[in-house]
PDB file of N, CA, C and O in Angstrom:
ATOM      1  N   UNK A   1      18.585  49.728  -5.032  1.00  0.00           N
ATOM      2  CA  UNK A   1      17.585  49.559  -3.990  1.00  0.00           C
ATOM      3  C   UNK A   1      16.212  49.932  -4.553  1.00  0.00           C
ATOM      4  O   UNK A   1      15.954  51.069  -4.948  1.00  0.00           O
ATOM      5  N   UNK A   2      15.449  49.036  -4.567  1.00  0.00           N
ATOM      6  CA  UNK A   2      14.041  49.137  -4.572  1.00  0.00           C
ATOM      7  C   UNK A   2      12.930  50.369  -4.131  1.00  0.00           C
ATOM      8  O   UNK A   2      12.753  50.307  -2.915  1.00  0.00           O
ATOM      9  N   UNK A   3      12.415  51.078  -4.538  1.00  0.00           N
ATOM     10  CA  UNK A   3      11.304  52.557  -4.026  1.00  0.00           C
ATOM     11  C   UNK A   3      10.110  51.833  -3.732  1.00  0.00           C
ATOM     12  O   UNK A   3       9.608  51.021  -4.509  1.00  0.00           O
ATOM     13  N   UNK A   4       9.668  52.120  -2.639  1.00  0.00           N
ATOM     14  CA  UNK A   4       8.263  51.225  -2.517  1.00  0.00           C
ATOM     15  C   UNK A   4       7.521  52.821  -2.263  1.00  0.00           C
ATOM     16  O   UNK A   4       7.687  53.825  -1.570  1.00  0.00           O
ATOM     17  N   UNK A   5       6.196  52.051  -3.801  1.00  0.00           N
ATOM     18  CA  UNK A   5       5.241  53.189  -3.788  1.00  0.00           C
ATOM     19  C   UNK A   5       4.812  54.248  -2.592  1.00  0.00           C
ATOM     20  O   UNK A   5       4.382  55.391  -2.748  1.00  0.00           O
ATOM     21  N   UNK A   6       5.040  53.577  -1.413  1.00  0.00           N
ATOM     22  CA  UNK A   6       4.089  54.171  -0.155  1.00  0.00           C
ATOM     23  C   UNK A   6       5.354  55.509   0.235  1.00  0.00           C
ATOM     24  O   UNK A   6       5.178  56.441   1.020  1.00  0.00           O
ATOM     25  N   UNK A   7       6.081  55.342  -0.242  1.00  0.00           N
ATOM     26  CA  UNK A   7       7.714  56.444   0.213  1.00  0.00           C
ATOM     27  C   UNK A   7       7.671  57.363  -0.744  1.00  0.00           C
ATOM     28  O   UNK A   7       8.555  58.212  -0.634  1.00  0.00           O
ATOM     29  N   UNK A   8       6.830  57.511  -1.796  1.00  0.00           N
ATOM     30  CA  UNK A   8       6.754  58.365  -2.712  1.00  0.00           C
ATOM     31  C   UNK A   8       5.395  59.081  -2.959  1.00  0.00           C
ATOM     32  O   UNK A   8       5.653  60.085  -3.622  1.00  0.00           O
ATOM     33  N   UNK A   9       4.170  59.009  -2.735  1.00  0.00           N
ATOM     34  CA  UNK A   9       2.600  59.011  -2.632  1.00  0.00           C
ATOM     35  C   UNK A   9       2.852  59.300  -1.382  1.00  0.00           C
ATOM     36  O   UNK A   9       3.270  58.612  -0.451  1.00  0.00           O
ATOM     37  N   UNK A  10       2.381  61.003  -1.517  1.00  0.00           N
ATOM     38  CA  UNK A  10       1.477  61.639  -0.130  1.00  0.00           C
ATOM     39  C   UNK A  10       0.264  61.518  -0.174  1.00  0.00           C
ATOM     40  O   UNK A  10      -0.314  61.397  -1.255  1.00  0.00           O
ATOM     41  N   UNK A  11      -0.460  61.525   1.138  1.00  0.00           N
ATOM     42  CA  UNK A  11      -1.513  61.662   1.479  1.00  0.00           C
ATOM     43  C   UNK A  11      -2.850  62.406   0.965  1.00  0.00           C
ATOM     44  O   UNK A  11      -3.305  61.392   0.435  1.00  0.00           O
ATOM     45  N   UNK A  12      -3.453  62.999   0.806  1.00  0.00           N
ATOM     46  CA  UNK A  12      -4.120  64.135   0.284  1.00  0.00           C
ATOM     47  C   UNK A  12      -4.336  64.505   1.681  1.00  0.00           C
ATOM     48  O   UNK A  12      -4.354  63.993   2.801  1.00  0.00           O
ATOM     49  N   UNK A  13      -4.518  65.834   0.995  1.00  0.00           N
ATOM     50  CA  UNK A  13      -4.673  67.154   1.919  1.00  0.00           C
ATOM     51  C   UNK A  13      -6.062  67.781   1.709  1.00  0.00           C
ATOM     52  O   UNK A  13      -6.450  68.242   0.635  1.00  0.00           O
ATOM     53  N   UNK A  14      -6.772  67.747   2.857  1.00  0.00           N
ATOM     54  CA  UNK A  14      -8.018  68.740   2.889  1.00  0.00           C
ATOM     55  C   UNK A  14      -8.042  70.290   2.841  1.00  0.00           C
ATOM     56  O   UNK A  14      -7.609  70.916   3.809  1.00  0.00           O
ATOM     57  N   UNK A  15      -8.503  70.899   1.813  1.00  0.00           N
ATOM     58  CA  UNK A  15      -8.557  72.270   2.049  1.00  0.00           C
ATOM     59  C   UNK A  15      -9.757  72.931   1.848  1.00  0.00           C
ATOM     60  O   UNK A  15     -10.400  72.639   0.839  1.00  0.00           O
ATOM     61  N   UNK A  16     -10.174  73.747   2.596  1.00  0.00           N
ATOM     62  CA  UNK A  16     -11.527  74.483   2.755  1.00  0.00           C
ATOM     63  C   UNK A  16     -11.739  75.003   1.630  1.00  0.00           C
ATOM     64  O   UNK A  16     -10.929  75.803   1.161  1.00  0.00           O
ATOM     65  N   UNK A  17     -13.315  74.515   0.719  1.00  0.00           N
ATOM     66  CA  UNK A  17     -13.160  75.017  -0.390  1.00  0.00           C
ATOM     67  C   UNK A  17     -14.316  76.260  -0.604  1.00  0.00           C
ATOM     68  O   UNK A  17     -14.310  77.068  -1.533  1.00  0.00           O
ATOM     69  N   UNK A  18     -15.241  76.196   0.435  1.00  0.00           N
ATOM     70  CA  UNK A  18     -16.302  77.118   0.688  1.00  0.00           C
ATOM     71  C   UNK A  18     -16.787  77.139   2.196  1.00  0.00           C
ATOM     72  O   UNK A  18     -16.562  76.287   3.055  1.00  0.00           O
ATOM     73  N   UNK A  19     -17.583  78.441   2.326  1.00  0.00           N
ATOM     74  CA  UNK A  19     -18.149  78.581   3.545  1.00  0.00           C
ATOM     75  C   UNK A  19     -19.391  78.746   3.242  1.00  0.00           C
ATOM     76  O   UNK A  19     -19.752  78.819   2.068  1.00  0.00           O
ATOM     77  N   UNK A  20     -20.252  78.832   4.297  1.00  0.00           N
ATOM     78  CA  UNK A  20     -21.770  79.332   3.779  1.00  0.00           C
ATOM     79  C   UNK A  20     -22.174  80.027   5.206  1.00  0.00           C
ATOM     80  O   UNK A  20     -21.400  79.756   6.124  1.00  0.00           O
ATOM     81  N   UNK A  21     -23.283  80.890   5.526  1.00  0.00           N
ATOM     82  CA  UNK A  21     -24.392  81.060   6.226  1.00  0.00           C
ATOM     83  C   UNK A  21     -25.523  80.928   5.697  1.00  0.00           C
ATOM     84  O   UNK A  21     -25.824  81.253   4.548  1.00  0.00           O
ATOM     85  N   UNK A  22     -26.260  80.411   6.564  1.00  0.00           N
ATOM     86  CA  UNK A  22     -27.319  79.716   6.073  1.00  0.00           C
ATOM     87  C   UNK A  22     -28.486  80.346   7.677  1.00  0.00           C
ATOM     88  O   UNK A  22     -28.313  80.198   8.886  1.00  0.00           O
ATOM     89  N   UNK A  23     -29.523  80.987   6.942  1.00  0.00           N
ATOM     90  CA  UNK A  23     -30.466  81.433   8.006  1.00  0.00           C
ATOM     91  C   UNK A  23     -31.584  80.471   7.959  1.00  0.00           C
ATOM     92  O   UNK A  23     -32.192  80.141   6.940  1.00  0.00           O
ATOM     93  N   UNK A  24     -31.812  80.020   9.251  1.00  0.00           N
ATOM     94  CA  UNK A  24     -32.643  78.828   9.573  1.00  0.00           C
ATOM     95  C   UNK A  24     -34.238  79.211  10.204  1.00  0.00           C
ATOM     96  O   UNK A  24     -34.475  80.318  10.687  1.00  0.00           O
ATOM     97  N   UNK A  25     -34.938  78.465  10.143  1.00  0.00           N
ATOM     98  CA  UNK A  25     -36.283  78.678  11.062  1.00  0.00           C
ATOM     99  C   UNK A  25     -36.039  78.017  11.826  1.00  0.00           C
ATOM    100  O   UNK A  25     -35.072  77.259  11.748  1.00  0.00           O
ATOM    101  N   UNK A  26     -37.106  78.093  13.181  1.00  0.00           N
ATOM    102  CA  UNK A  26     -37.100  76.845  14.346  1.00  0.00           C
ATOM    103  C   UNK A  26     -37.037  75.495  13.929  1.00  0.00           C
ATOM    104  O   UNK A  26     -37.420  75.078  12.836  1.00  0.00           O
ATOM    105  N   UNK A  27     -36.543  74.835  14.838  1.00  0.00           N
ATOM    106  CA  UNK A  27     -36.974  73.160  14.669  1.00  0.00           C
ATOM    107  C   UNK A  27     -38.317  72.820  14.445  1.00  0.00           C
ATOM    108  O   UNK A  27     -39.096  73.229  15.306  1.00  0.00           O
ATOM    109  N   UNK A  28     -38.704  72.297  13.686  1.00  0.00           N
ATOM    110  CA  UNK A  28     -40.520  71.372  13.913  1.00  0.00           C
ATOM    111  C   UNK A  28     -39.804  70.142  14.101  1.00  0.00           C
ATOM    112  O   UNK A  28     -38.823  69.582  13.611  1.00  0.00           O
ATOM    113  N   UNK A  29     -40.901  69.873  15.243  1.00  0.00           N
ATOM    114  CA  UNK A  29     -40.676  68.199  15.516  1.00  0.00           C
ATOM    115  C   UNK A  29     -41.345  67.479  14.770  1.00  0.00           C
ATOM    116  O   UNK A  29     -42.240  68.207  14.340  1.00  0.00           O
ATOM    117  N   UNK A  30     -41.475  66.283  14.271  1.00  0.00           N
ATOM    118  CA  UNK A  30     -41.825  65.345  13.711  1.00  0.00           C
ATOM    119  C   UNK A  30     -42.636  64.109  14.014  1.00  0.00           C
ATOM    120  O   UNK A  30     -43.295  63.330  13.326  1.00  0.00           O
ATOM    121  N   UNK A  31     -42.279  64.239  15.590  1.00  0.00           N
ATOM    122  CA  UNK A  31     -42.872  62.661  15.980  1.00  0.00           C
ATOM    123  C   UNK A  31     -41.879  61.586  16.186  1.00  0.00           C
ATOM    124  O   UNK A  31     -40.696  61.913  16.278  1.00  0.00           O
ATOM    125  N   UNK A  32     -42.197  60.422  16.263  1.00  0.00           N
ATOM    126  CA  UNK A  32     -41.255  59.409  16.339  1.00  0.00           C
ATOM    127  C   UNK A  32     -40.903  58.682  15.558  1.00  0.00           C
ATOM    128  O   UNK A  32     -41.883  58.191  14.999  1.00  0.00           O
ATOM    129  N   UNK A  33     -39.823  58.244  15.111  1.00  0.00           N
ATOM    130  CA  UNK A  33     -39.764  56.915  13.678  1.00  0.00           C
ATOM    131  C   UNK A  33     -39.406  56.046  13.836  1.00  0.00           C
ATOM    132  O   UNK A  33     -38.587  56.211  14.740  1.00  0.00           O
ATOM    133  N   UNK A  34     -39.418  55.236  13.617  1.00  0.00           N
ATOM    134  CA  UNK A  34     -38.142  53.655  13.933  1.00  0.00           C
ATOM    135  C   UNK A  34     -37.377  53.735  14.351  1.00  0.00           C
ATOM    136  O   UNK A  34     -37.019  52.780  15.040  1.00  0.00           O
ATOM    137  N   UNK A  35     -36.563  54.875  14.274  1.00  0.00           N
ATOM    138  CA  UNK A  35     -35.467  54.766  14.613  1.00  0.00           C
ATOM    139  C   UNK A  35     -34.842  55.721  15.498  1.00  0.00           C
ATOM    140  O   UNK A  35     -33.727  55.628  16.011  1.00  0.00           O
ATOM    141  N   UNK A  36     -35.936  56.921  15.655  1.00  0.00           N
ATOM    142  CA  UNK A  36     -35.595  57.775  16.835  1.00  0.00           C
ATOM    143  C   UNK A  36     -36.582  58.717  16.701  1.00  0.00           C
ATOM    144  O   UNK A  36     -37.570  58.645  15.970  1.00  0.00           O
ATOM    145  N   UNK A  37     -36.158  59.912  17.697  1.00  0.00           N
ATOM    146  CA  UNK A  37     -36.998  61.324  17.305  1.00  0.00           C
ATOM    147  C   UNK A  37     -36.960  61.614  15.936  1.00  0.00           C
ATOM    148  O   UNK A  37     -35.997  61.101  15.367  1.00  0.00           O
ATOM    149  N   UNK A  38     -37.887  62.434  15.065  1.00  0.00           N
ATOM    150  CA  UNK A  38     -37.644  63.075  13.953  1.00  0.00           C
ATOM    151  C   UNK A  38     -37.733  64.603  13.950  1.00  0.00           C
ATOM    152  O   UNK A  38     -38.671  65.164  14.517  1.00  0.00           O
ATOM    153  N   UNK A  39     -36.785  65.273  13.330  1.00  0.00           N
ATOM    154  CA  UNK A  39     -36.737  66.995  13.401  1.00  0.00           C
ATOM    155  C   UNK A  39     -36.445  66.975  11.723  1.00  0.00           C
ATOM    156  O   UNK A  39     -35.999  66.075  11.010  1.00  0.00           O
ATOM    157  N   UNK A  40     -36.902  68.400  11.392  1.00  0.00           N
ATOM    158  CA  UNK A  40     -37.134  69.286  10.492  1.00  0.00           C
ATOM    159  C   UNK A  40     -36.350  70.898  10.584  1.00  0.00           C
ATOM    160  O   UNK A  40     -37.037  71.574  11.349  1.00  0.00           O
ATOM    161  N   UNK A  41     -35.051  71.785  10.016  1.00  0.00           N
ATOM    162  CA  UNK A  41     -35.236  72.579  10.246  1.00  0.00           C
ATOM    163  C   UNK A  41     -35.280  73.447   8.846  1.00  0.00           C
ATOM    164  O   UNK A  41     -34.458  73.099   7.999  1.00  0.00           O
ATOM    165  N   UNK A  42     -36.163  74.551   8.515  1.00  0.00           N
ATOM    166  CA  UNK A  42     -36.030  75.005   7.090  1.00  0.00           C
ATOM    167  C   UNK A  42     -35.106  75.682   7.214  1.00  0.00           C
ATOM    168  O   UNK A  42     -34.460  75.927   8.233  1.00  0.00           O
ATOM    169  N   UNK A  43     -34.921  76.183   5.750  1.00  0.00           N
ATOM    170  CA  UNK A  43     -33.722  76.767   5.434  1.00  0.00           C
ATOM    171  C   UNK A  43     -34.317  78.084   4.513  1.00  0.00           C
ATOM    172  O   UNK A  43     -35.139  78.253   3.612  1.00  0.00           O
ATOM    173  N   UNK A  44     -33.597  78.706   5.127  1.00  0.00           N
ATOM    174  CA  UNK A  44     -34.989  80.923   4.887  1.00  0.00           C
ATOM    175  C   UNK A  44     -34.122  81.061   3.826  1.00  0.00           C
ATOM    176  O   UNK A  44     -34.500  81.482   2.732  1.00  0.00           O
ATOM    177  N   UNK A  45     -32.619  80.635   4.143  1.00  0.00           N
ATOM    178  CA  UNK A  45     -31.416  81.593   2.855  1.00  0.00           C
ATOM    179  C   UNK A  45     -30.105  81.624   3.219  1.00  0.00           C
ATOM    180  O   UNK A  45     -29.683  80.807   4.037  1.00  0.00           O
ATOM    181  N   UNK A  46     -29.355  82.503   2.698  1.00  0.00           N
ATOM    182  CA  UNK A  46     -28.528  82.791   2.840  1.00  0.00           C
ATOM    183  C   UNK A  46     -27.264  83.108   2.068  1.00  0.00           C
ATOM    184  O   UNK A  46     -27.492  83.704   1.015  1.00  0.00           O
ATOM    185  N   UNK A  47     -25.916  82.847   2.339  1.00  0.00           N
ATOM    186  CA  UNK A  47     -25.096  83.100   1.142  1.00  0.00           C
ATOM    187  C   UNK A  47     -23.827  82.555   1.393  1.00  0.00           C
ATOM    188  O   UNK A  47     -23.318  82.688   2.506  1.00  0.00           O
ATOM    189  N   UNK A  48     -23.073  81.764   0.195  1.00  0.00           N
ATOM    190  CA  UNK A  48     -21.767  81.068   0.275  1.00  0.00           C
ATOM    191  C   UNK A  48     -21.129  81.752  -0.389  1.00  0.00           C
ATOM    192  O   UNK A  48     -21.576  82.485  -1.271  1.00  0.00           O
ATOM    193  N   UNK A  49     -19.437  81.570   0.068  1.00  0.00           N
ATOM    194  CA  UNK A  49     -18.582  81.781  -0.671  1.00  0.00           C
ATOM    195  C   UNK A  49     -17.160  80.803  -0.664  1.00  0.00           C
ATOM    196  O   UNK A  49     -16.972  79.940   0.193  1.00  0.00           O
ATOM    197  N   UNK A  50     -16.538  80.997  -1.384  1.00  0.00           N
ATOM    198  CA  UNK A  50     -15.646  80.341  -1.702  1.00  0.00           C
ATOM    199  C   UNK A  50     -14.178  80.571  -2.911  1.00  0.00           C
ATOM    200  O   UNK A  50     -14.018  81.659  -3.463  1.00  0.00           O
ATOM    201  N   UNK A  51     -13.510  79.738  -3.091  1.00  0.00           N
ATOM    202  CA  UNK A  51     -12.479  79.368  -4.044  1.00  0.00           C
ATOM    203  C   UNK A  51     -11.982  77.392  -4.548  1.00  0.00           C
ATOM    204  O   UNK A  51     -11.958  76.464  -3.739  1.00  0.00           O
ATOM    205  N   UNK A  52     -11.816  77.338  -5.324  1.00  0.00           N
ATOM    206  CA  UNK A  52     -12.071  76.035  -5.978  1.00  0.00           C
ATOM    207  C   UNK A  52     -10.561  76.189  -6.750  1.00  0.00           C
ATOM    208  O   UNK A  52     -10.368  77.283  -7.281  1.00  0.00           O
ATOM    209  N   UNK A  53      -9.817  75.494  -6.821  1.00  0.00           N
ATOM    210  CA  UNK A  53      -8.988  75.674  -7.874  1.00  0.00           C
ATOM    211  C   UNK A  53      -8.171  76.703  -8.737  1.00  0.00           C
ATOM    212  O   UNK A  53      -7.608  76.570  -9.824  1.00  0.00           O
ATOM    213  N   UNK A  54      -8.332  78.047  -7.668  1.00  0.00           N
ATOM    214  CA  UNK A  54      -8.158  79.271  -7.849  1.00  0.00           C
ATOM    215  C   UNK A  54      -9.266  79.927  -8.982  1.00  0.00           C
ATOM    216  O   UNK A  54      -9.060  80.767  -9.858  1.00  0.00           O
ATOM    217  N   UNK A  55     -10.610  79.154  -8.583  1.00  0.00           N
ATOM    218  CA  UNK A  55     -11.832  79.881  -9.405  1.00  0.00           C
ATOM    219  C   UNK A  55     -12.309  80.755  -7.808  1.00  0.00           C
ATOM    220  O   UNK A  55     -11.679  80.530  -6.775  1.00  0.00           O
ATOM    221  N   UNK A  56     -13.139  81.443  -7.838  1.00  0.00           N
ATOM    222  CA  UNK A  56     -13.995  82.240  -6.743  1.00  0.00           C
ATOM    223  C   UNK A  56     -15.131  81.585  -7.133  1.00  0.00           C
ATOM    224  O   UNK A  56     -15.275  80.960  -8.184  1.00  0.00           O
ATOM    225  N   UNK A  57     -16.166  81.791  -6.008  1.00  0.00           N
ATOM    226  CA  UNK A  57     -17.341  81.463  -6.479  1.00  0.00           C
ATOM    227  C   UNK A  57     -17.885  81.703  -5.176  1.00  0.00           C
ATOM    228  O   UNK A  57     -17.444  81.397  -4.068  1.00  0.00           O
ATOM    229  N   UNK A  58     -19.355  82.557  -5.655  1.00  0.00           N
ATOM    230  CA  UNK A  58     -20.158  82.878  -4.710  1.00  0.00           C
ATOM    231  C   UNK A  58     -21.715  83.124  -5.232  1.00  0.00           C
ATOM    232  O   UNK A  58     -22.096  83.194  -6.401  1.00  0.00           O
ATOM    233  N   UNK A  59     -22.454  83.228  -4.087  1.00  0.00           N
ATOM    234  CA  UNK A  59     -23.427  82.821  -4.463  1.00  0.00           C
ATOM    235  C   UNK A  59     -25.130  83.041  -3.256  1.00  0.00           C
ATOM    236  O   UNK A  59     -24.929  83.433  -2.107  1.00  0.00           O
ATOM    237  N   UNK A  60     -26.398  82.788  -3.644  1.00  0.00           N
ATOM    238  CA  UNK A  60     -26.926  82.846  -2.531  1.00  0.00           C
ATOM    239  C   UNK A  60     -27.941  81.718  -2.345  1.00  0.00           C
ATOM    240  O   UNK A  60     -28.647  81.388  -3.297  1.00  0.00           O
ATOM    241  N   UNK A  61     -28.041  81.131  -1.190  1.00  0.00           N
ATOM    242  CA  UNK A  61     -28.744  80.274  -0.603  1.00  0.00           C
ATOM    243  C   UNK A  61     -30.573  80.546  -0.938  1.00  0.00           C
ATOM    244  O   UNK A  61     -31.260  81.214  -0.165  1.00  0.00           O
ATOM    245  N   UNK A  62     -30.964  80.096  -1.820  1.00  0.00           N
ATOM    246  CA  UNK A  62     -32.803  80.098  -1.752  1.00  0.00           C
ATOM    247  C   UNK A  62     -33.592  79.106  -0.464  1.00  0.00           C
ATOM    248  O   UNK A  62     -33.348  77.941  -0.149  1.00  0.00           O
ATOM    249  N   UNK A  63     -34.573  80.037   0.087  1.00  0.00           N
ATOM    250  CA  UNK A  63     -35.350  79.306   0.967  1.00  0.00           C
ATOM    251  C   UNK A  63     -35.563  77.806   0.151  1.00  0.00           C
ATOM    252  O   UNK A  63     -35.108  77.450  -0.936  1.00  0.00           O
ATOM    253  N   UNK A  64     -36.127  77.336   0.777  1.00  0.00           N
ATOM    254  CA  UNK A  64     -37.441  76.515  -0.030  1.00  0.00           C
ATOM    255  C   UNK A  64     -36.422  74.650   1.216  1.00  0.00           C
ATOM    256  O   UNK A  64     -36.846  73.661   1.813  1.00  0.00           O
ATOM    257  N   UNK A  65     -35.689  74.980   1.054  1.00  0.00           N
ATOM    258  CA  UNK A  65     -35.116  73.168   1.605  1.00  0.00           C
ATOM    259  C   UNK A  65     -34.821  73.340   2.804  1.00  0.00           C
ATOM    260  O   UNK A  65     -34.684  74.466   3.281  1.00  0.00           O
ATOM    261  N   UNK A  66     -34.603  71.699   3.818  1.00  0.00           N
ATOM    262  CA  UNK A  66     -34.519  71.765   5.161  1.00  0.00           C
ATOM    263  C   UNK A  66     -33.491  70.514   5.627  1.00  0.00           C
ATOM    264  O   UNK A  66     -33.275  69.483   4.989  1.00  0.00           O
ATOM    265  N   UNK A  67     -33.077  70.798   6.572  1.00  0.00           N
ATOM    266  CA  UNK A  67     -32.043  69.773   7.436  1.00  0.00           C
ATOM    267  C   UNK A  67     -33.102  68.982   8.337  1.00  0.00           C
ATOM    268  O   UNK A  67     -33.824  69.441   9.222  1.00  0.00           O
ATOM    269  N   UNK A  68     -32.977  67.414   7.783  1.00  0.00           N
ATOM    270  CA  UNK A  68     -33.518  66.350   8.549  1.00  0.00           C
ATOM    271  C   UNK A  68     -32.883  66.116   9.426  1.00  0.00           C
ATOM    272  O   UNK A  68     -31.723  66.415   9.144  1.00  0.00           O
ATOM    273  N   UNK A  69     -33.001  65.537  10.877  1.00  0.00           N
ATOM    274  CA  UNK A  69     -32.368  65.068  11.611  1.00  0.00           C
ATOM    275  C   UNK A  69     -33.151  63.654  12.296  1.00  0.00           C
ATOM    276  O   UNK A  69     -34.311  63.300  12.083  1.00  0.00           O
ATOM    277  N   UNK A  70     -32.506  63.228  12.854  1.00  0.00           N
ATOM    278  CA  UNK A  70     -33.134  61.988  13.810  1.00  0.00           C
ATOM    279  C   UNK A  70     -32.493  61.814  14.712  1.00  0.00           C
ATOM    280  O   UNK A  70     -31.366  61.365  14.505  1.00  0.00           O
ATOM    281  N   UNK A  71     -32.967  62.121  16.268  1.00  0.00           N
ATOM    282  CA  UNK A  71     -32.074  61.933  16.915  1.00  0.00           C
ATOM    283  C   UNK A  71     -32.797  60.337  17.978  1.00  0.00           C
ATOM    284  O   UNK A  71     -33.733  59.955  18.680  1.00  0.00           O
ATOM    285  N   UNK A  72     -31.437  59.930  17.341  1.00  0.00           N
ATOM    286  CA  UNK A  72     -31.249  58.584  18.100  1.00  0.00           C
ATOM    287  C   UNK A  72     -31.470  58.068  19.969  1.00  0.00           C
ATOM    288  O   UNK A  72     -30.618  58.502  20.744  1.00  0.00           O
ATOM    289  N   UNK A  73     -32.186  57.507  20.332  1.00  0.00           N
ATOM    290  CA  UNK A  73     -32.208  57.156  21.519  1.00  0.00           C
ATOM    291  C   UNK A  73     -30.843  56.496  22.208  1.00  0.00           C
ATOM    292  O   UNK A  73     -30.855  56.144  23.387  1.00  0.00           O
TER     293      UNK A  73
END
């Protein structure tokens, strides 16, 4: 009897490979764009951690970057 590939090949499995906190400033609004509202929020810091492959890894978040958003009508 014949094995068909799909009876042998699991799925992959998601596993959490890090966490973070991340300390934010207020929203700035942006105005409007083509395509909706525009928001801005910075990013002050913070700190991740994690495991990878049975490595650890941790670490800390530098100000300086921000989460775009657009919120859609």
């Amino acid at each position: 009897m014949t094995q068909l590939l799909s009876d042998t090949v699991r799925p992959p499995q998601a596993v959490l490979a890090w966490e973070a906190t991340v300390h934010v400033g207020p929203r700035q609004d942006l105005g409007q764009g083509p395509r909706g509202e525009l928001f801005m929020i910075p990013i002050l810091g913070g700190t991740f951690k994690g495991e990878v492959a049975g490595h650890r890894l941790s670490g800390t978040i530098v100000p300086g970057g921000a989460d775009r958003q657009c919120l859609r009508a």
